[in-house]
DOKOL-898935 format. One record per atom (N, C-alpha, C): x, y, z. Coordinates in steps of 0.02 Angstrom, whole numbers, padded with zeros to 5 digits, always signed. Example, Ala and Ser with C-alpha at 12.3 -4.5 7.8 and 13.67 -1.06 7.14 Angstrom:
2
+00660-00284+00390+00615-00225+00390+00660-00165+00390+00642-00112+00354+00684-00053+00357+00645+00002+00394
END
This chain:
311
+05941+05916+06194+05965+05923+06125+05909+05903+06078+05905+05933+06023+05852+05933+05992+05901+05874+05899+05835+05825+05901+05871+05787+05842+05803+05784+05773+05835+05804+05722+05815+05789+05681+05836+05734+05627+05806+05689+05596+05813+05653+05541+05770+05661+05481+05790+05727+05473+05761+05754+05394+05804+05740+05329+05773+05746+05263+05806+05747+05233+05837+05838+05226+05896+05820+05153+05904+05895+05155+05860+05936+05130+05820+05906+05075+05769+05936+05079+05700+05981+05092+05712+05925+05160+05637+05922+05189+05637+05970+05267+05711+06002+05287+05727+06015+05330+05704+06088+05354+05676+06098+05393+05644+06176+05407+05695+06228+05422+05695+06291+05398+05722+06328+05414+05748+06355+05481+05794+06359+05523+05819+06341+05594+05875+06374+05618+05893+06436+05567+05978+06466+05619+05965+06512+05622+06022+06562+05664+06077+06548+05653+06103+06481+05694+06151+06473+05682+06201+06405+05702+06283+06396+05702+06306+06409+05745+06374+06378+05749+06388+06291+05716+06416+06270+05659+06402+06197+05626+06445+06188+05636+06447+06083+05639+06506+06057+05639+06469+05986+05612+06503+05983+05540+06505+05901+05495+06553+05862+05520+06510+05793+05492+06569+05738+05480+06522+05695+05500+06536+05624+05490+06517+05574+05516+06543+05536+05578+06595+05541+05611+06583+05538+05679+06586+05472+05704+06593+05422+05664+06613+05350+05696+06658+05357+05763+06629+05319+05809+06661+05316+05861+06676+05394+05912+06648+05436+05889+06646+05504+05922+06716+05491+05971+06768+05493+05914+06836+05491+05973+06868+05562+05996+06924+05560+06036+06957+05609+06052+06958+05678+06010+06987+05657+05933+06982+05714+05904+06892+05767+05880+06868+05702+05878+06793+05728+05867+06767+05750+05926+06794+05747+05985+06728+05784+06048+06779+05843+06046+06860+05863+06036+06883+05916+06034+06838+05945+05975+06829+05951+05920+06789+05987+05862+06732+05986+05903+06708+05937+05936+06628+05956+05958+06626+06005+06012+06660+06007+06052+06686+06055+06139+06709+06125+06099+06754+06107+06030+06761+06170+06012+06720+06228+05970+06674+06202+05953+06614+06230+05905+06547+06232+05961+06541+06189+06013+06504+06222+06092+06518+06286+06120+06604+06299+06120+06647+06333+06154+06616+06388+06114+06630+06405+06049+06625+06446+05996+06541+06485+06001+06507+06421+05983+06445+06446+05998+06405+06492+06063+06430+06461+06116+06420+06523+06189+06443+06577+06184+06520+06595+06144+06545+06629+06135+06523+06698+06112+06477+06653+06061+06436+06714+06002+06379+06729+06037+06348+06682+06067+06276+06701+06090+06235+06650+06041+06247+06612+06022+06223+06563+05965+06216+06493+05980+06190+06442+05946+06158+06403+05961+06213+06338+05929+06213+06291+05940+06281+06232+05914+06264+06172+05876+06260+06163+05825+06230+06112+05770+06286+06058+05780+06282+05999+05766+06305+05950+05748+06258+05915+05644+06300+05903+05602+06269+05898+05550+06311+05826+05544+06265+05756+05549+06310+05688+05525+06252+05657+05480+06252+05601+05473+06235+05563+05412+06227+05478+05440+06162+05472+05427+06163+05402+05418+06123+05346+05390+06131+05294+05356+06182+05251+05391+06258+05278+05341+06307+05249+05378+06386+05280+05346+06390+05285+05259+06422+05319+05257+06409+05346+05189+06430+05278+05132+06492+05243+05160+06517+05184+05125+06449+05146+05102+06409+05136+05167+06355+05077+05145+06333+05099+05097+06328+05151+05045+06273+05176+05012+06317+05175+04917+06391+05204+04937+06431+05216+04888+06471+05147+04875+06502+05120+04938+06558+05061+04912+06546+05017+04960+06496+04976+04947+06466+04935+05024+06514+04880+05032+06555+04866+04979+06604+04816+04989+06668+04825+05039+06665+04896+05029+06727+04915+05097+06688+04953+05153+06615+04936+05166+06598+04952+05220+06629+04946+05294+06661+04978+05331+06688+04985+05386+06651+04943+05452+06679+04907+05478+06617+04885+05551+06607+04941+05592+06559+04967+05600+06552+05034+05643+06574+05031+05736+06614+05091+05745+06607+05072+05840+06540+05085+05868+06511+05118+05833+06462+05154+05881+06386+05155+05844+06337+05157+05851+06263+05143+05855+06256+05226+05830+06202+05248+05833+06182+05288+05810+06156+05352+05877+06110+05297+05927+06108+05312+05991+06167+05331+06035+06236+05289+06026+06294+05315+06047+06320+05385+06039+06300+05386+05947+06321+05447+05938+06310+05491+05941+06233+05511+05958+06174+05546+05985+06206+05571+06038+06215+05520+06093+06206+05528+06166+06289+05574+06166+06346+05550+06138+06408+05588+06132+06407+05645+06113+06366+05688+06055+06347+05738+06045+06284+05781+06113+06262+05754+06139+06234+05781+06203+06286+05800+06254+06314+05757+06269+06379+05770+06305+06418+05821+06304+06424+05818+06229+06468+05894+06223+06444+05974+06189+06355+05955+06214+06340+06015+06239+06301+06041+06155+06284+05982+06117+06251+06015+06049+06194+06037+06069+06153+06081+06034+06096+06103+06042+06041+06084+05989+06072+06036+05935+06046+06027+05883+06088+05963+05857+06072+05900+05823+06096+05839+05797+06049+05837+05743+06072+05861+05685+06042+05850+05622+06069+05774+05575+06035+05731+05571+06051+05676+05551+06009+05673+05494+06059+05661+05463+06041+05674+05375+06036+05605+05310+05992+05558+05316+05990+05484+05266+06011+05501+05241+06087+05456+05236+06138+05448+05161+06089+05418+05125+06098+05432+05049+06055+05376+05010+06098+05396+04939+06075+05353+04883+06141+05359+04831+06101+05436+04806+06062+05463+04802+06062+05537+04761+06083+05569+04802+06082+05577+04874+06139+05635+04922+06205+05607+04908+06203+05555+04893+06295+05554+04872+06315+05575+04817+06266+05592+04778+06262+05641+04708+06270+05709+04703+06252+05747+04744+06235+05809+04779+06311+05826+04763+06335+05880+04731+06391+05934+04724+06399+05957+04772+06453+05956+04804+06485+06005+04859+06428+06091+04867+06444+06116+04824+06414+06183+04841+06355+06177+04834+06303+06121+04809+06241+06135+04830+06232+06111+04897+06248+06049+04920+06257+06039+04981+06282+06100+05029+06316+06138+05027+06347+06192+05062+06271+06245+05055+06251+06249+04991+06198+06308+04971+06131+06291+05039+06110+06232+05030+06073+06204+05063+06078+06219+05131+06127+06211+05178+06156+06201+05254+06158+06271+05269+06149+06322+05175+06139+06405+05226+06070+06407+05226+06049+06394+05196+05963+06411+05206+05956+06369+05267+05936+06320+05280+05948+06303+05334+05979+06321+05396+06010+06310+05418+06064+06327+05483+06092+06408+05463+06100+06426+05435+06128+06496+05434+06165+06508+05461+06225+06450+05448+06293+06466+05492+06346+06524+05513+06365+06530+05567+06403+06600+05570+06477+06577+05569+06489+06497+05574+06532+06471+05588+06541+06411+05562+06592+06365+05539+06579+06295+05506+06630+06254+05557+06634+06205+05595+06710+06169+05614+06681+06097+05589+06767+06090+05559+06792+06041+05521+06863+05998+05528+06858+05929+05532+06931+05911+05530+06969+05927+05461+07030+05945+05474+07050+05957+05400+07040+05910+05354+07042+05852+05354+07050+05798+05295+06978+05789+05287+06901+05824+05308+06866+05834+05294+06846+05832+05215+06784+05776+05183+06790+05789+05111+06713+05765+05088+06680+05811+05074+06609+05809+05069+06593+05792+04986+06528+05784+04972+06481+05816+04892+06511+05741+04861+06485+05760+04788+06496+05698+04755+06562+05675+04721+06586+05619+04741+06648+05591+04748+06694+05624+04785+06672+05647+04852+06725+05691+04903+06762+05747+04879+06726+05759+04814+06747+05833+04786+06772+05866+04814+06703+05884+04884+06722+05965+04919+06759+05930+04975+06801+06003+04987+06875+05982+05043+06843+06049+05091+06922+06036+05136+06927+06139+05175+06916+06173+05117+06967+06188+05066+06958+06244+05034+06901+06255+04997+06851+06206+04983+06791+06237+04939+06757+06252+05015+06760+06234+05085+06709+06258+05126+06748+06334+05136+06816+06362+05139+06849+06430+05132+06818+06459+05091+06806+06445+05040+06804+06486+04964+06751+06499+04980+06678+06455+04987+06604+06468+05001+06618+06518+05081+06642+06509+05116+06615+06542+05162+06637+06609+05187+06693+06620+05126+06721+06681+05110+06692+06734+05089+06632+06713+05062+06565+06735+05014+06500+06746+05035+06512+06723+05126+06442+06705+05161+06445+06739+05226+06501+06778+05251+06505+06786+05306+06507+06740+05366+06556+06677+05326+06540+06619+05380+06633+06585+05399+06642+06603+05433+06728+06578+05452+06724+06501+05462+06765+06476+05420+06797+06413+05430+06837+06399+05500+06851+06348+05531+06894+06319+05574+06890+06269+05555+06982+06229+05559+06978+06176+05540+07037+06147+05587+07022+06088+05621+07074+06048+05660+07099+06006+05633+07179+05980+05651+07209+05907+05636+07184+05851+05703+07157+05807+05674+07162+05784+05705+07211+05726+05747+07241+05745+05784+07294+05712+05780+07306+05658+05844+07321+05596+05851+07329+05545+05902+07415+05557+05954+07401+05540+05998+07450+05557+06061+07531+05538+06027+07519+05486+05955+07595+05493+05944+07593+05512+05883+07582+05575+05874+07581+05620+05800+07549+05601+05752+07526+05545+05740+07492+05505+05673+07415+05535+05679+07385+05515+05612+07309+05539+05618+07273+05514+05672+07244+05516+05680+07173+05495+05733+07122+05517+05698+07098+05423+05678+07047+05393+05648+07011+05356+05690+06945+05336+05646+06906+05266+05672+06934+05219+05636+06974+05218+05577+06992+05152+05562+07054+05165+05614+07106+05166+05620+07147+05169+05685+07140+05137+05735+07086+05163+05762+07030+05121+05831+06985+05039+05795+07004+05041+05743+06993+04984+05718+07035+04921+05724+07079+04958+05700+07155+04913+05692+07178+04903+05761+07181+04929+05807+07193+04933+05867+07126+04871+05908+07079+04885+05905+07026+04820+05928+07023+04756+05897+07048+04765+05812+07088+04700+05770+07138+04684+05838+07160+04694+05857+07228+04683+05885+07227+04641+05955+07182+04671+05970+07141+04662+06067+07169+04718+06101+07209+04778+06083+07252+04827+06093+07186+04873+06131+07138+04863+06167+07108+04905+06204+07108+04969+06246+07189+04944+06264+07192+05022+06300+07239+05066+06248+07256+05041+06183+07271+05072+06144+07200+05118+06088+07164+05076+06084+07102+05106+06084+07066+05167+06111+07076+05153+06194+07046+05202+06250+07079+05255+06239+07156+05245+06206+07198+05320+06189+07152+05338+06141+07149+05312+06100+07139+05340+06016+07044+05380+06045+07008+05341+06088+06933+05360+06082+06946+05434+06146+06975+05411+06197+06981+05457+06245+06937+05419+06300+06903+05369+06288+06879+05316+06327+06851+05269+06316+06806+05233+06365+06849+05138+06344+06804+05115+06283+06822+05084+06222+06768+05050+06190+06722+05013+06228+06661+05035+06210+06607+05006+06229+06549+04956+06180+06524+04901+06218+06477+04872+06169+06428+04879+06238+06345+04912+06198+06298+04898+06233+06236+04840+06190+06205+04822+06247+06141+04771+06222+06104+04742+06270+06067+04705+06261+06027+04665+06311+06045+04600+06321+06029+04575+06387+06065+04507+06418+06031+04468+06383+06043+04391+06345+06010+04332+06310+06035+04265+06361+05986+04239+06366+05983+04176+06361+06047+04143+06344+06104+04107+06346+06151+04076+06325+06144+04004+06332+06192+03959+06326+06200+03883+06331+06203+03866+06384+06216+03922+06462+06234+03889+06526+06293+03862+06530+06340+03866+06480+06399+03828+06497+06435+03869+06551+06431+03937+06584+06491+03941+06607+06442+03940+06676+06384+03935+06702+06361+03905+06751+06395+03841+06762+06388+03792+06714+06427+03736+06717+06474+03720+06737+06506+03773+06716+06596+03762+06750+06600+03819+06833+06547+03840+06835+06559+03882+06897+06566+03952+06907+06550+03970+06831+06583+04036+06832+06516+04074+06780+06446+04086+06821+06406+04104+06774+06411+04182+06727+06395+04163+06678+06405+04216+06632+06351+04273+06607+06343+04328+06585+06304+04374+06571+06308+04369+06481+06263+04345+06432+06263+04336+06360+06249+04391+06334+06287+04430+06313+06263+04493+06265+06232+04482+06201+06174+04519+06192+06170+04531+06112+06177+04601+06101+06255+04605+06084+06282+04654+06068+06254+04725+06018+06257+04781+06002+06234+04828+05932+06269+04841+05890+06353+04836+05926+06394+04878+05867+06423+04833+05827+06461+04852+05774+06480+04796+05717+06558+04785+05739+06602+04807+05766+06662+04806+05778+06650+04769+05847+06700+04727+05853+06719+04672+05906+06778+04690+05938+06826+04677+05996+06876+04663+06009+06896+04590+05973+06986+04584+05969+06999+04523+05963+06965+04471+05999+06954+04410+05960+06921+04365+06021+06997+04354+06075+06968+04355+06150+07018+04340+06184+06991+04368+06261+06996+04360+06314+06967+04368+06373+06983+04447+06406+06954+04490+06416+06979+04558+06431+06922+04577+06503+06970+04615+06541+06931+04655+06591+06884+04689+06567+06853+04696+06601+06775+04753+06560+06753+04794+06628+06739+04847+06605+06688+04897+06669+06611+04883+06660+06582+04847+06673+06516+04830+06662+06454+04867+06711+06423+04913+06674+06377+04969+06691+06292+04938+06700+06282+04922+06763+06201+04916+06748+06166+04967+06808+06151+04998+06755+06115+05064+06806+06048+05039+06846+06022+04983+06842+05970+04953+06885+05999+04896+06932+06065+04874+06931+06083+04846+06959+06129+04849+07001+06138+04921+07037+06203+04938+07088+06270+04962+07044+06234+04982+06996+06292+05036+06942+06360+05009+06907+06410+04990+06941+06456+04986+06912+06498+04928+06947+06519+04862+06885+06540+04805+06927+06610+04774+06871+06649+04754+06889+06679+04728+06878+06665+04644+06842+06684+04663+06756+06681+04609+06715+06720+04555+06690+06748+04514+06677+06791+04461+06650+06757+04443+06560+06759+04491+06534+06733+04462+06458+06757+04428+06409+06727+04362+06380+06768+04329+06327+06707+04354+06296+06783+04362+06231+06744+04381+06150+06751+04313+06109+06732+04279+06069+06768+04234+06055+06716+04179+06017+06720+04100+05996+06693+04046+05987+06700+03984+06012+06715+03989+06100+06724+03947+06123+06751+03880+06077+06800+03874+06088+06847+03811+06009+06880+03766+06069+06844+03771+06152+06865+03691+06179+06793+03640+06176+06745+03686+06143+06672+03667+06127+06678+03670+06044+06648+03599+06023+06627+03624+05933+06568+03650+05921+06573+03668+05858+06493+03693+05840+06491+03761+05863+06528+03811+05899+06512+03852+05941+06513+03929+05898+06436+03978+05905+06440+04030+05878+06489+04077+05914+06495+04153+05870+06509+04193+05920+06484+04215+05956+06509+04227+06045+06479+04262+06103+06507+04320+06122+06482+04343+06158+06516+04414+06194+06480+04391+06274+06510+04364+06315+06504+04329+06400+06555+04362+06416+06512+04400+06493+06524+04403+06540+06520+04385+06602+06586+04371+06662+06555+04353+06722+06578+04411+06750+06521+04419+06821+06536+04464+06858+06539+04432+06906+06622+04441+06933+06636+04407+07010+06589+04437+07077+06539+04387+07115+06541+04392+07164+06438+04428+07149+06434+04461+07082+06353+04468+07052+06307+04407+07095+06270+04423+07111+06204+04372+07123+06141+04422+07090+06102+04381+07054+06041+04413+07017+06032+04395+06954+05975+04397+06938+05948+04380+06859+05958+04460+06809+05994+04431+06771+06006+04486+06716+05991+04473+06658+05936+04429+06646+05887+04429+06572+05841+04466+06563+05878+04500+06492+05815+04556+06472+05853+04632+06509+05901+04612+06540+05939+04679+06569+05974+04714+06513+05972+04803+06516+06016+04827+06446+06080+04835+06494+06134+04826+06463+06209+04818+06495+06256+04867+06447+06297+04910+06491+06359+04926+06423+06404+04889+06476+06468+04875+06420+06534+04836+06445+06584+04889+06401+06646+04902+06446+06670+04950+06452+06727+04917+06442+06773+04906+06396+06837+04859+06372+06909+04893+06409+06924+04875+06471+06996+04899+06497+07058+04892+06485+07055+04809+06490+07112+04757+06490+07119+04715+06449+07172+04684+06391+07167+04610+06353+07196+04563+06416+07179+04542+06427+07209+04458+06486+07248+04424+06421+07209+04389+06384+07257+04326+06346+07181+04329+06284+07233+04315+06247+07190+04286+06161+07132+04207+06189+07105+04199+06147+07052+04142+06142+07118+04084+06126+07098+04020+06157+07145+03967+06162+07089+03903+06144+07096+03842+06144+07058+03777+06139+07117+03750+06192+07074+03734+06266+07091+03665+06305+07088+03618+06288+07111+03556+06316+07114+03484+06290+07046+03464+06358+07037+03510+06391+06987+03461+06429+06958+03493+06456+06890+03512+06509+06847+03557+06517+06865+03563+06595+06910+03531+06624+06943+03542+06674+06990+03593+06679+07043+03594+06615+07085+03639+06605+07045+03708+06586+07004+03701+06553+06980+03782+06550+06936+03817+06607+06908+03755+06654+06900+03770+06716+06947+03797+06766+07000+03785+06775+07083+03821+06800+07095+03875+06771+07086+03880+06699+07115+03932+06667+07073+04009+06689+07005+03976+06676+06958+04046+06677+06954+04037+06775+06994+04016+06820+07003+04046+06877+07055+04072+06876+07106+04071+06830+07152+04114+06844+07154+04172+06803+07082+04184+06748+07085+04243+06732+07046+04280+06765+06987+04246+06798+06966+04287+06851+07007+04316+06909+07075+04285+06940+07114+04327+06978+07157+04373+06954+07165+04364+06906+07201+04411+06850+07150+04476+06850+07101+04474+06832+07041+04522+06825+07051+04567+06888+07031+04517+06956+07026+04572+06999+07073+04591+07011+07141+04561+07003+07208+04603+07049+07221+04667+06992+07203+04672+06920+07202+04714+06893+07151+04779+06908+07094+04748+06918+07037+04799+06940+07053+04835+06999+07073+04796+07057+07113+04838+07115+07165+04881+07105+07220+04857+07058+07267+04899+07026+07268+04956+07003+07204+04964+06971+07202+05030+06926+07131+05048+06931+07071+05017+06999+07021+05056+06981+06996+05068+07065+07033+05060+07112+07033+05088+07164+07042+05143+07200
END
């Protein structure tokens, strides 16, 4: 897949193109259907399959005060658009004069450019300055261009929209596998292993320290994880607290993992953790004994779950 980070400006002439906008947080369920379906479309014709997103999110630039915590990295969203087969990821710097930009010049622009034969869009789709342009100004323009609109609902397994804030509210929650519905699979945080305090060596139960990328957290609270290290025998079974350790004072937030039964140094290792299960919310013990008991019984909890459903 071929990626550009041009401006609109600055962008070379490059279609025809089967297109598909939006910004794409969390590349969930309804967004890889628009993406699989504008792939689908594109083979169809004999044509080539654009992806057109924006970054960083458009909020940071217009209303940074209701900036959203993002699920996904930029690289995530890259790599999700590979997946479903783009041939092109045009990534476009929000900045406050593209948030100025009128719907139809923005539209004027994306034909010189891409020379779309095709546009897909979620319906509630709303582009140009102050979300002016909707579906119907991309109908009206492309009524005029020889370029057919498609537009999907996107819709979640119990009729309601399917959003990234949705999948927000749902990881507010520790609701993970309510999440995995809404994404179509598991929230993930990737990063590299750090150095930690050693406390859960301490208690027996050594841990893997993330320094996490994405801005959205699970509830703090202890959850199964699918933990992926492709240099390290692929795929292992995690026990992750999210949390500020509160039977310790002073304590920042972590993202620790143990992997039952792991032997090996994993500093400096890149890790994704793959969120399955909530076990139980973050608690404060009265004694470092008791959270020693506790986190063995969420480790048996972990695996009789992992056997349960990943055997």
């Amino acid at each position: 897949m071929e990626v550009w980070h041009h401006p609109l400006e600055l962008a070379p002439a490059s279609g025809p193109f089967v297109v598909t906008l939006g910004t794409f947080d969390g590349v969930h369920a309804g967004h890889r259907q628009l993406l699989h379906g504008a792939a689908a479309r594109a083979k169809e014709l004999g044509q080539r399959a654009a992806v057109v997103t924006f970054d960083p999110h458009p909020t940071v630039v217009v209303a940074p005060l209701r900036k959203p915590k993002l699920l996904m990295t930029l690289e995530q969203r890259l790599a999700a658009f590979q997946a479903e087969q783009m041939d092109l990821a045009w990534v476009i710097p929000f900045s406050r004069g593209f948030s100025e930009l009128e719907p139809l010049a923005f539209l004027d622009r994306i034909q010189t450019i891409l020379r779309p034969v095709e546009l897909h869009v979620g319906r509630a789709f709303c582009f140009g300055r102050d979300r002016s342009g909707t579906v119907e100004t991309l109908e009206s323009w492309g009524a005029t261009r020889s370029c057919r609109v498609h537009t999907l609902a996107l819709r979640a397994p119990d009729g309601g929209r399917l959003s990234s804030t949705r999948i927000r509210e749902a990881l507010d929650l520790g609701d993970v596998a309510l999440a995995r519905t809404f994404l179509g699979h598991p929230y993930t945080l990737t990063g590299v292993v750090v150095e930690g305090d050693r406390r859960g060596r301490h208690l027996g139960f050594p841990t893997a320290n993330l320094a996490w990328e994405q801005e959205q957290l699970p509830a703090f609270g202890v959850y199964v994880t699918e933990v992926h290290l492709p240099h390290h025998g692929g795929i292992h079974l995690g026990l992750t607290n999210v949390g500020e350790k509160p039977t310790f004072e002073g304590q920042q937030l972590t993202v620790e993992t143990h992997l039952p039964g792991f032997e090996g140094d994993l500093y400096g290792a890149r890790l994704e953790l793959r969120f399955l299960h909530h076990i139980r919310g973050e608690a404060r013990f009265a004694s470092v004994d008791e959270l020693r008991i506790q986190i063995g019984q969420d480790v048996a909890a972990g695996q009789a779950w992992w056997q349960a459903h990943k055997a």
